[in-house]
C-alpha positions in Angstrom: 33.2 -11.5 -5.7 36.1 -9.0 -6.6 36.3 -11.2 -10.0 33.1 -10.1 -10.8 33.8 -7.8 -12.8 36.6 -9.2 -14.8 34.1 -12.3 -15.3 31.6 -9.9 -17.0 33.9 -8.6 -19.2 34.7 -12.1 -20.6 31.0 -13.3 -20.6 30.1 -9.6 -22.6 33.2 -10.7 -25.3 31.7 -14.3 -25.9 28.3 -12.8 -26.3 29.6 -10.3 -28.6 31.4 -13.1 -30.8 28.3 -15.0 -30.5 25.9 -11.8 -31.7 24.0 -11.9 -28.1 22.8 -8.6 -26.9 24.8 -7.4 -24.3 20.8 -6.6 -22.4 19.9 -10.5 -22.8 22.8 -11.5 -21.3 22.9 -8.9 -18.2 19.1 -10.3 -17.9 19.9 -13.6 -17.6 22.8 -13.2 -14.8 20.4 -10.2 -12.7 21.2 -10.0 -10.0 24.9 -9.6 -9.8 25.5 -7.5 -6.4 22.9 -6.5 -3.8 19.5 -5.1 -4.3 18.5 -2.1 -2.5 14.9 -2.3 -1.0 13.3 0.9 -0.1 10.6 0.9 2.5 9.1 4.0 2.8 8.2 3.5 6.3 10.5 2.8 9.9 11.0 -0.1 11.5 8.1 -1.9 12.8 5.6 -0.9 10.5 3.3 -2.7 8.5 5.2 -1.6 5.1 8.9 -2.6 7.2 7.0 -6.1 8.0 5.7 -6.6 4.2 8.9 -5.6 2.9 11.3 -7.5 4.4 9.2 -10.4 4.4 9.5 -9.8 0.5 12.9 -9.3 -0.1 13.8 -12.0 2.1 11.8 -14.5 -0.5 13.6 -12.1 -3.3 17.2 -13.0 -2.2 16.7 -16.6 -2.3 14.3 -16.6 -5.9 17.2 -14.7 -7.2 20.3 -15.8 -5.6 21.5 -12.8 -4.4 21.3 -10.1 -1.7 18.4 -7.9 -0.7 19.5 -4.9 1.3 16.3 -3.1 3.0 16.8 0.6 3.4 14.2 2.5 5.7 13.6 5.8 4.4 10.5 7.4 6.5 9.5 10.4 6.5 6.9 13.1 5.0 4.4 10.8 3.8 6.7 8.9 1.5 7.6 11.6 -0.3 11.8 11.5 0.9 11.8 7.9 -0.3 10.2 8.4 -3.6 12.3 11.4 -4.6 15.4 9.3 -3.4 14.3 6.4 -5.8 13.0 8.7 -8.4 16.8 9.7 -9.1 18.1 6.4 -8.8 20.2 4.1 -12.1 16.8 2.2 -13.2 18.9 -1.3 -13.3 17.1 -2.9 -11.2 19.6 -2.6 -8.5 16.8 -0.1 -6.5 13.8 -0.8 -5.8 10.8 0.4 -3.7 8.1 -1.2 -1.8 5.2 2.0 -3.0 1.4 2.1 -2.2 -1.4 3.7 -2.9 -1.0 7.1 -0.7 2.5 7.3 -2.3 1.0 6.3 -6.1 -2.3 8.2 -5.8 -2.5 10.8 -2.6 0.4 12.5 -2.9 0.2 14.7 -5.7 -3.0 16.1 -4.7 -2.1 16.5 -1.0 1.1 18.6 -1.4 1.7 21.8 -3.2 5.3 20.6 -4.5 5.8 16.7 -5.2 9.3 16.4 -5.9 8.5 13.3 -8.4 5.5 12.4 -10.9 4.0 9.4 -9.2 2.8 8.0 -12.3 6.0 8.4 -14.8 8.9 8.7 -13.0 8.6 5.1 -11.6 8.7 1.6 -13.5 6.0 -0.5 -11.9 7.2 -4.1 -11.7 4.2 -6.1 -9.7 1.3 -5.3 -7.5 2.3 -7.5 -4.4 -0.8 -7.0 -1.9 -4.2 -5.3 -0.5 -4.8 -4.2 2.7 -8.3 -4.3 4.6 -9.5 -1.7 6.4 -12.6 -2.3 8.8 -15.1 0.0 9.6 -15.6 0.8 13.8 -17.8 2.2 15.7 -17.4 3.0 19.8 -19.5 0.9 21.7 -20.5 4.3 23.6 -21.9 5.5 20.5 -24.8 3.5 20.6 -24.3 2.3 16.7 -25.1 -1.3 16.6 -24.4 -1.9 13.3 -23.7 -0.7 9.6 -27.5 0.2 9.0 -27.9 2.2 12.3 -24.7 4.1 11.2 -26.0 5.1 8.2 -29.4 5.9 9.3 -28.0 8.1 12.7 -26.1 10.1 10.4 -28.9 10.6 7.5 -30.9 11.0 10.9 -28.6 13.9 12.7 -26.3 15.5 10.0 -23.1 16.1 10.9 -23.2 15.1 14.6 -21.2 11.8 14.5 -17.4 12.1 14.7 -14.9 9.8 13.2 -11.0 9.8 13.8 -8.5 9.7 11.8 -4.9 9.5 12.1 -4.1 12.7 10.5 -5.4 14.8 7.8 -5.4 13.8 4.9 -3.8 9.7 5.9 -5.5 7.0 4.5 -7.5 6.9 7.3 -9.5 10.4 6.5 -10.1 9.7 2.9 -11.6 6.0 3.2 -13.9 7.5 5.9 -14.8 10.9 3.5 -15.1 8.7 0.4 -17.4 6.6 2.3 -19.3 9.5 3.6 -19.5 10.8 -0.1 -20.5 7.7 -1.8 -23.7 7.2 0.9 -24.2 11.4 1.2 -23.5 11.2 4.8 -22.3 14.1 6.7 -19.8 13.3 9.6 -17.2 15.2 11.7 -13.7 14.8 11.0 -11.7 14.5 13.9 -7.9 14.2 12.8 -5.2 12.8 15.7 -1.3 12.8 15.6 -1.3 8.7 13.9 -3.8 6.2 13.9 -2.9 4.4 17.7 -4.1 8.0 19.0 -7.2 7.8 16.7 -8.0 4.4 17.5 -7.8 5.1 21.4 -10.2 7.6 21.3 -12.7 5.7 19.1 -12.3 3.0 22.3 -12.8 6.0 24.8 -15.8 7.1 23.5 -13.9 10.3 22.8 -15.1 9.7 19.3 -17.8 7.9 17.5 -16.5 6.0 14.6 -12.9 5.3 12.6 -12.0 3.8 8.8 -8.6 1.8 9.7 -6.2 -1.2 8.8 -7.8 -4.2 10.4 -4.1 -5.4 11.4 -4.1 -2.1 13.4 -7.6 -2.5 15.3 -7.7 -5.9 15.9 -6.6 -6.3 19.1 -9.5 -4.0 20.4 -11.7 -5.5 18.0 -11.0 -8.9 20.0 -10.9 -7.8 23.5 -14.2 -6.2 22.7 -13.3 -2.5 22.9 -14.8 -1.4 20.1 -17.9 -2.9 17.0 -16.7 -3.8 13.7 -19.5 -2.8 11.3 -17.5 -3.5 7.9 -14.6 -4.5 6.5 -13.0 -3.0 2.9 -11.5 -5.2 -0.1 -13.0 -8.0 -2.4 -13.4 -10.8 0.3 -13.7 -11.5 3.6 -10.8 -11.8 6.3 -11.0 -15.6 7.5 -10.6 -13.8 11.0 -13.3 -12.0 10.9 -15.9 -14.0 8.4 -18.8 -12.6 10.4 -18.2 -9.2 9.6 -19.4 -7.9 6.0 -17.6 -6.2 3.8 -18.6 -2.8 2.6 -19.1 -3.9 -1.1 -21.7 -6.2 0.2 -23.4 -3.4 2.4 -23.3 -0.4 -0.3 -23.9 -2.3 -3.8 -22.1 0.0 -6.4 -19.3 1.2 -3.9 -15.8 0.5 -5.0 -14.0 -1.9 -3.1 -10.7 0.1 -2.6 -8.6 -0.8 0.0 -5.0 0.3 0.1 -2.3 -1.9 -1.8 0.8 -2.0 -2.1 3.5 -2.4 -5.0 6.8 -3.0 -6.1 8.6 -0.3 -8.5 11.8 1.1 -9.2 12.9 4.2 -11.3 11.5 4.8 -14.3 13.3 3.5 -17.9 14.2 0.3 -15.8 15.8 -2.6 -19.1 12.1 -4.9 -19.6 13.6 -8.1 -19.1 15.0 -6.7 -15.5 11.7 -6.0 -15.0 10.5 -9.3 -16.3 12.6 -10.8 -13.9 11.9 -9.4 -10.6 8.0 -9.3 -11.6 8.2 -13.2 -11.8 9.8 -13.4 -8.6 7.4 -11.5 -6.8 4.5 -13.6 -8.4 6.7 -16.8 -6.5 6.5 -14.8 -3.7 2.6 -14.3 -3.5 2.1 -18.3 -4.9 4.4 -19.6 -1.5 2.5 -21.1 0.8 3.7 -19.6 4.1 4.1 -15.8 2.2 0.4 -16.2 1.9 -0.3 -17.3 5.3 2.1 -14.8 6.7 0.6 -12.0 4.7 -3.2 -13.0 5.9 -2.4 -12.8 9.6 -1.3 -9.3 8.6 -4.7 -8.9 6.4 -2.9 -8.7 3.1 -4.4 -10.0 0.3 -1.9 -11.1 -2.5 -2.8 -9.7 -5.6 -1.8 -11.5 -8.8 -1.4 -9.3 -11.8 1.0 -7.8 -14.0 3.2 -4.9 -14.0 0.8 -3.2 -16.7 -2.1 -3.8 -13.8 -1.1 -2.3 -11.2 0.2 1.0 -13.1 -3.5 1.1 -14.4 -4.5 1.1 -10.7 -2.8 3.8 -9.5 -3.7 6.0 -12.2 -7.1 5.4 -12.0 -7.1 5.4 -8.3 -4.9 9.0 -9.1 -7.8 10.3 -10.3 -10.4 9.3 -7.9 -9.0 10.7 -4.9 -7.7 13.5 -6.3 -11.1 14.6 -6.8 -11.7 13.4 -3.7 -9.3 15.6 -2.3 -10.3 18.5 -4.4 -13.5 18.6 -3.0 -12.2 18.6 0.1 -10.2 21.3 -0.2 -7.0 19.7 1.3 -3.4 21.0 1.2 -0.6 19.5 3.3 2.6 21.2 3.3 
């Protein structure tokens, strides 16, 4: 490896002689040393399990190393503003998603980074469903009943979420918007809290991943009335989804996405998007991502920056309304 350098040198000299651009060249021999993947989330998570599956595939599409970096903490923000300052040559790059891309600069006072420009979106890589559950103590028996109890008795049912403004508030509020419902908010310290008191009764309904409720979805703890996203969860093929239930409402479910810091060379960016697209075509990525209920989604780096900053603007009206500041 140490000749790596030297070898460069020459390669730039003949490509010079030869009137190549130095930036085709680099392009072509990307990756040269490891590539730093960010996940903005510990160990064990569902963004940890996404990302390493993806740089795993990365390393071998490329021929080279992926090094994933956990950097939790405040709601993404510590890894964003670590990436944010980062030499955009594609030697760092971060697994983002949409509460990074479109919560954050609503939530907080001071975002230490511009969501929108201070990043280079490379590829959209997947959606994740949410379901829709009610507590069987509730007496809800299905997605109708829910939205007639609550037109029925304003503000009496309570859904959980894991925190205020999470993921898990806003689908529930923007749900509660859309249909003009009005329901309790009951925030809990992360979403295994939340979910356990939606089991106990403690609370009447919760919006949450469906990887995360599953399990008491299956051992019968809890109803499933809907499920977010543009199709159906082979799992779960009984259970409607939402855009089916409330014609007009906007399928958003969270996603995530692969970026790195802004100004990154295109043909770097060209590169790595390709490999990603590999990644969401293979076989067992796709059947690993399912059992996880991510949906690969296809697209181009111009795609998914158009997603965030319209999603930006949704729920930061959203979260206007609402009135919330995290600090």
């Amino acid at each position: 490896m140490h000749h790596g350098g030297i070898q460069r040198r020459s390669v730039l000299a003949l490509a010079a002689m030869a009137g190549i651009p130095a930036k085709a060249v680099f392009a072509q021999e990307f990756p040269t040393r490891p590539i730093k993947l960010v996940i903005p989330q510990g160990p064990g998570s569902g963004a940890d399990a996404t990302g390493r599956q993806l740089g795993e595939f990365l390393a071998r599409h490329l021929h080279g190393a992926v090094v994933v970096d956990n950097k939790p903490g405040a709601n993404g923000i510590l890894a964003s503003s670590s990436v944010a300052k980062e030499r955009p040559d594609g030697y760092t790059v971060f697994l983002t998603s949409v509460s990074i891309a479109s919560f954050n600069q609503h939530l907080y006072k001071k975002v230490p980074y511009d969501a929108l420009n201070d990043f280079t979106y490379i590829a959209p890589v997947a959606d994740a469903s949410f379901m829709v559950i009610a507590s069987k103590r509730s007496g809800i028996g299905n997605w109708a009943d829910f939205v007639d109890r609550a037109r029925r008795e304003p503000g009496k049912l309570t859904f959980a979420s894991g925190g205020l403004g999470n993921s898990t508030h806003l689908y529930m509020e923007k749900i509660a918007r859309d249909l003009k419902l009005d329901l309790r908010h009951i925030p809990y310290k992360g979403s295994g809290p939340a979910l356990l008191s939606v089991v106990s009764g403690e609370t009447d309904l919760m919006c949450v991943t469906t990887v995360t409720a599953l399990p008491q979805y299956e051992a019968g703890t809890v109803l499933a009335l809907a499920q977010s996203g543009e199709r159906r969860a082979s799992r779960m093929s009984g259970i409607p989804l939402i855009k089916e239930l409330a014609p007009g409402m906007p399928a958003l479910p969270g996603w995530y996405a692969l970026v790195g810091p802004a100004g990154m060379p295109p043909d770097v960016v060209g590169k790595l998007a390709l490999a990603v697209s590999a990644f969401l075509d293979d076989e067992q990525n796709k059947k690993k991502l399912n059992e996880q209920f991510l949906f690969p989604i296809p697209g181009s780096s111009e795609q998914i920056k158009l997603r965030a900053t319209q999603e930006s603007k949704i729920w930061g009206d959203l979260i206007k309304t609402l009135n919330i500041t995290l600090d």
